[in-house]
C-alpha positions in Angstrom: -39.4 17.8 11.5 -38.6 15.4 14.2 -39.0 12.6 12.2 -36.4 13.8 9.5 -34.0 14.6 12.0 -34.6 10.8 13.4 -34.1 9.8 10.3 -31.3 11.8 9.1 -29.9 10.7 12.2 -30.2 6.8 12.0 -28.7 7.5 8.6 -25.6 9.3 9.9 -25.4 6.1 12.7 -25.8 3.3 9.9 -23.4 4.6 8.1 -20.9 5.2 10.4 -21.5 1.4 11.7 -20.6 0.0 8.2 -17.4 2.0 7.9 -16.3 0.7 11.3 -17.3 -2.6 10.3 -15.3 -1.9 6.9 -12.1 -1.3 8.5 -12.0 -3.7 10.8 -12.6 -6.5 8.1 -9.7 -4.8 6.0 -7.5 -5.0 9.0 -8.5 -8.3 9.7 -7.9 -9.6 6.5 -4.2 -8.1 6.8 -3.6 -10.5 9.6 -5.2 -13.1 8.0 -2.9 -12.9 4.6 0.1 -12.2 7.0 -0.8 -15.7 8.8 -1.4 -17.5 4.9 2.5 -16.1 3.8 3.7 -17.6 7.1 2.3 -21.2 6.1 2.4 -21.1 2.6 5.4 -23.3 2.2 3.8 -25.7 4.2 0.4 -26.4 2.8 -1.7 -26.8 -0.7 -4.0 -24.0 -2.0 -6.8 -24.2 -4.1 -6.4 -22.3 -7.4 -9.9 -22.2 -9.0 -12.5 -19.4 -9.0 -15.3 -21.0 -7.9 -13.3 -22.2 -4.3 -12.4 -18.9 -3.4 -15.1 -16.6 -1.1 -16.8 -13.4 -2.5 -14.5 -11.0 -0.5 -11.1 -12.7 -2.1 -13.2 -11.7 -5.0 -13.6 -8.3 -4.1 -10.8 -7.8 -2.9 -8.8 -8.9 -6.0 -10.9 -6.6 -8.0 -9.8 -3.9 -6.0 -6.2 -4.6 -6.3 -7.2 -4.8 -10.1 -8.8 -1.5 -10.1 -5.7 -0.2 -7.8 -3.3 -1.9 -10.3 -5.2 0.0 -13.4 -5.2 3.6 -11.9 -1.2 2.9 -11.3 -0.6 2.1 -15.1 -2.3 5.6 -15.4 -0.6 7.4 -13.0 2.5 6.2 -13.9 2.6 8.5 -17.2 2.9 11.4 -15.1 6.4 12.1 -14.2 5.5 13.8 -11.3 3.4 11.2 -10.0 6.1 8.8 -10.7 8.6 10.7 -8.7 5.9 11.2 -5.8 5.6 7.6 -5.4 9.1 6.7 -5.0 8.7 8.3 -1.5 6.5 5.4 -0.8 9.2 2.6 -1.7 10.4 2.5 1.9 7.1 1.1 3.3 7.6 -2.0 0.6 9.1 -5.1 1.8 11.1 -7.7 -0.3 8.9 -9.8 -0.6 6.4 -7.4 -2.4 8.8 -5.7 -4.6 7.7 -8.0 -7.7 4.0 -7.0 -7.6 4.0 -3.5 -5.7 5.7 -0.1 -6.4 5.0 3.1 -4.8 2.9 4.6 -7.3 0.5 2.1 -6.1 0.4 4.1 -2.9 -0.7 7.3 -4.2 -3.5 5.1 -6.3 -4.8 4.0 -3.2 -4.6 7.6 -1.2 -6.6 9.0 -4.3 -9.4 6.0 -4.3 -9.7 6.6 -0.4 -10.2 9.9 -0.9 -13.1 10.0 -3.4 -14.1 7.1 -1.3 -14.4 9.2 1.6 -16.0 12.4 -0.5 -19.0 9.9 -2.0 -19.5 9.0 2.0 -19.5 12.8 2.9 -21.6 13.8 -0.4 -24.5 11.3 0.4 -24.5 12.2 4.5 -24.8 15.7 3.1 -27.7 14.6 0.9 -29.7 13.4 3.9 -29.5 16.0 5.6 -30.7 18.2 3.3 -28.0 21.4 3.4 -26.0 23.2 0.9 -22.6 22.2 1.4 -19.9 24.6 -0.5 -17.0 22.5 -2.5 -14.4 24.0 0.0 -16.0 21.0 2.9 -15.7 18.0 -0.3 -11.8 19.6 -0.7 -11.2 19.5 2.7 -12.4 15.4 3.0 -10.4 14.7 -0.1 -7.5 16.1 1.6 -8.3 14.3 4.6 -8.9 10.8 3.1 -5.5 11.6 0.8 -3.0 11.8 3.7 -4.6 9.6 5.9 -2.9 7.0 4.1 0.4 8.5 5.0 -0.4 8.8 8.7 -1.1 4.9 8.8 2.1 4.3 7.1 3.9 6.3 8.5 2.9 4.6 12.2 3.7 1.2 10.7 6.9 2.4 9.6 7.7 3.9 13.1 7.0 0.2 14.5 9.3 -1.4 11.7 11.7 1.4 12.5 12.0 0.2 16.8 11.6 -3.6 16.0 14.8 -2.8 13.4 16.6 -1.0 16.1 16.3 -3.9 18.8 17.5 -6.8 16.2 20.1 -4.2 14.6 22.4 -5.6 17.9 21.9 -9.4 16.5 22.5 -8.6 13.2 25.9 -7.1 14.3 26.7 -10.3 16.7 26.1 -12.7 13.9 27.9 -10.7 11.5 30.7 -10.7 13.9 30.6 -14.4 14.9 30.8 -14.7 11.1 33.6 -12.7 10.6 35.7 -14.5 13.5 34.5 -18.0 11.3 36.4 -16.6 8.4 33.7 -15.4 6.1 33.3 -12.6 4.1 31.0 -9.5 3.8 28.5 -11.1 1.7 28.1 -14.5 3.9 27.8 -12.5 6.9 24.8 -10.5 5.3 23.6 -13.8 3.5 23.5 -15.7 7.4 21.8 -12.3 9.1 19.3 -12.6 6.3 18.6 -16.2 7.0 18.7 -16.4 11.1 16.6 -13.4 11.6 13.1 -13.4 10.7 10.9 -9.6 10.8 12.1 -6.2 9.5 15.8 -6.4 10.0 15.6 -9.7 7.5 13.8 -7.8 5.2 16.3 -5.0 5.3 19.3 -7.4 5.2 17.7 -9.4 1.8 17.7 -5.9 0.3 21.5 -5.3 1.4 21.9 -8.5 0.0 20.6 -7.5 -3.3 22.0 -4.0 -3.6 25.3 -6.1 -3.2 24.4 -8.7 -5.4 23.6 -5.9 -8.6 27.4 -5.0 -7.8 26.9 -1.5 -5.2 29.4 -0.7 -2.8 29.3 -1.4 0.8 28.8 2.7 1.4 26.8 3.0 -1.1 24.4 -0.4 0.1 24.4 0.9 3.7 23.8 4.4 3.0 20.3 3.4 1.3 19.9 1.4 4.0 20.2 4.2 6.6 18.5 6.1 4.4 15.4 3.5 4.5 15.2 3.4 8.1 16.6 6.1 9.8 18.7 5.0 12.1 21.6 6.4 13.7 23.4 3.4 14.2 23.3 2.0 10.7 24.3 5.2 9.8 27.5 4.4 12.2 27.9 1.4 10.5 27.7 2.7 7.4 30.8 5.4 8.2 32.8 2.7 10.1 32.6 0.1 7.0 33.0 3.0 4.2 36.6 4.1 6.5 37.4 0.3 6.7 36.8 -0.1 3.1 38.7 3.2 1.9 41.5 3.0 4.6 41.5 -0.8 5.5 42.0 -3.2 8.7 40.6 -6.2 10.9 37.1 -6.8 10.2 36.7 -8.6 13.3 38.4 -5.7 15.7 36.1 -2.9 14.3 32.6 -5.5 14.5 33.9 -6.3 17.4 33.8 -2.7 18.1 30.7 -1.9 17.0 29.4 -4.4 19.0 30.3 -3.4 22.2 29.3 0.0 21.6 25.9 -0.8 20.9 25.7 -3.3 23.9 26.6 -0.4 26.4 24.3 1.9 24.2 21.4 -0.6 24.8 22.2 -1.4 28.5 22.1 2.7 29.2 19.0 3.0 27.0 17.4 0.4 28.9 18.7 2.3 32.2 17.6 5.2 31.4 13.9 3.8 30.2 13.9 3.0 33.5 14.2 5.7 35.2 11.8 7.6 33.1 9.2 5.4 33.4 7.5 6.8 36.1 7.9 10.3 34.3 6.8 9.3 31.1 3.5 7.8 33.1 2.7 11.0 34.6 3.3 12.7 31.5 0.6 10.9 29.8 -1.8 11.2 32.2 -2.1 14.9 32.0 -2.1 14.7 28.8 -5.1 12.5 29.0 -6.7 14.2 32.0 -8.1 17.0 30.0 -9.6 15.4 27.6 -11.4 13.2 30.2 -13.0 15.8 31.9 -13.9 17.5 28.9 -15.7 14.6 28.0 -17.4 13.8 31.3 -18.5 17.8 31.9 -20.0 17.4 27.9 -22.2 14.2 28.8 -23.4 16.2 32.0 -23.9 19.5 30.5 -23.7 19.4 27.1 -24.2 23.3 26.4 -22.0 24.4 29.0 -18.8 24.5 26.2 -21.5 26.7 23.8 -19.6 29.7 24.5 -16.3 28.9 23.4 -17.7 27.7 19.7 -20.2 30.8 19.1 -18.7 33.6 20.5 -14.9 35.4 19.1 -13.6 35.4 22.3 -14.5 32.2 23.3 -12.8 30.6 20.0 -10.2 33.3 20.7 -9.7 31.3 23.8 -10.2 27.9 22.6 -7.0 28.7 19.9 -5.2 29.9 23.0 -5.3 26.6 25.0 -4.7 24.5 22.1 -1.7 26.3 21.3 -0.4 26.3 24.6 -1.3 22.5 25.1 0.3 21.2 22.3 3.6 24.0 23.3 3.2 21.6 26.8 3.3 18.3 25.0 6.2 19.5 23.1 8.3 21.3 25.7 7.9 17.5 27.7 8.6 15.4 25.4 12.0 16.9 24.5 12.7 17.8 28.2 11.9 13.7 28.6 14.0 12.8 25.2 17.4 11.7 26.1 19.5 10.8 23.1 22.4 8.4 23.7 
């Protein structure tokens, strides 16, 4: 018996050490294309088969596979309609090759991905498992997708909202030069480099297929979420409908977003300290948790196999995540 457990166990461990190992070779190949877009204008790439590795073979069999399941899902209305939630996290320079459909193909091959892993962990251990646990890791693997894009998108979201100032100063400095709309989104486009360049080349094309300025900076609030593009989206649609000097209301717009920043920055400041404290008790429990489970790893027994201690358990979940909540809005300060 011990030697099944052993064995079940070094199983379990090998298996958790290649998907470790998995992911971080997928993110490290992330970086790595990131680098090769960056320096693709400035060097020669081999083009035949037999120079590329075995994972740039792999991998462009996955995207095949990826690419066929999204030609099949793409029948389904519903499916199509799903996916267009997913068009946000695409930037400009992927919008030839990748659609949002592709997205929900991916969240569905994770997910039987993830319920093959579960199905043969199960098989080593030698239980009956009921189909509720495989439809609970398909759930699990589908919306894990989301909860990685949806962190990227919160970083895409902050860098935007520091270079959304910039934008506005070169769109100014480009007004006050005697250009137009167009050329003052054509220049942001071309002097900034990260998300807010992304976000300008697809302002520039929403113009370019003949949108109006509320209509183009609408979708672009709408993409990012911001409440200042949504302010410049109300101050150009009031300056288009109702007219006046460009250069007075950018000008505008650009010293209210310099005090905003200064007082944000302020105020960052003065939380600091706070927002420290704050995340060490949120980390303090689970420290200790940890630390009284290495040196006594029964003594949390009760609260998992008797009612009243998962009655208890519930209780101080619920009233730990009610403190992280009550905190962080008490700590929030929106300008």
């Amino acid at each position: 018996m011990e030697n099944v457990i052993g064995s079940v166990l070094f199983t379990q461990i090998t298996l958790i050490v290649i998907l470790i190992f998995l992911i971080f070779y997928l993110i490290r190949q992330s970086h790595v294309l990131k680098l090769e877009k960056r320096f693709d204008n400035f060097s020669l790439r081999a083009t035949f088969d037999h120079e590329r590795s075995f994972f740039d073979k792999l991998r462009d069999k996955g995207w095949q596979l990826l690419q066929k399941l999204s030609h099949l899902l793409e029948k389904s209305q519903i499916l199509r309609d799903y996916g267009k939630k997913y068009d946000r996290f695409i930037t400009f320079e992927e919008k030839e090759f990748k659609s949002g459909i592709d997205y929900v193909s991916l969240k569905i091959i994770l997910s039987i991905i993830l319920v093959a892993l579960n199905a043969i962990t199960v098989m080593f251990q030698y239980i009956k498992v009921s189909p509720i646990s495989y439809l609970i890791t398909f759930i699990l693997g589908f919306f894990s997708v989301d909860l990685f894009l949806n962190l990227e998108f919160r970083k895409k979201r902050k860098k935007v909202e520091e270079d959304l100032l910039k934008a506005i100063i070169i769109m100014n400095n480009s007004f006050k030069s005697g250009r137009n709309i167009m050329q003052a989104i054509e220049t942001v486009k071309n002097e900034l480099t990260g998300p807010i360049s992304d976000e300008f080349k697809k302002i520039y094309l929403d113009i370019t297929y003949g949108l109006s300025l509320e209509v183009v900076f609408n979708r672009f609030y709408e993409r990012v979420k911001l409440e200042d593009a949504k302010y410049i989206a109300s101050s150009l649609t009031l300056l288009n409908k109702t007219g006046g000097n460009i250069v007075r209301v950018f000008s505008t717009i650009e010293k209210s977003f310099y005090n905003k920043r200064k007082l944000r920055n302020e105020l960052n400041s003065l939380t600091a300290a706070s927002v420290f404290v704050f995340r060490i008790l949120v980390a303090l429990p689970f420290v200790f948790t940890l630390v009284i489970y290495i040196l006594n790893p029964t003594y949390f027994s009760p609260l998992f196999t008797t009612p009243l201690g998962i009655f208890f358990l519930i209780l101080i979940l619920i009233i730990f995540i009610l403190y992280i909540i009550v905190i962080k809005k008490v700590l929030k300060v929106k300008i």
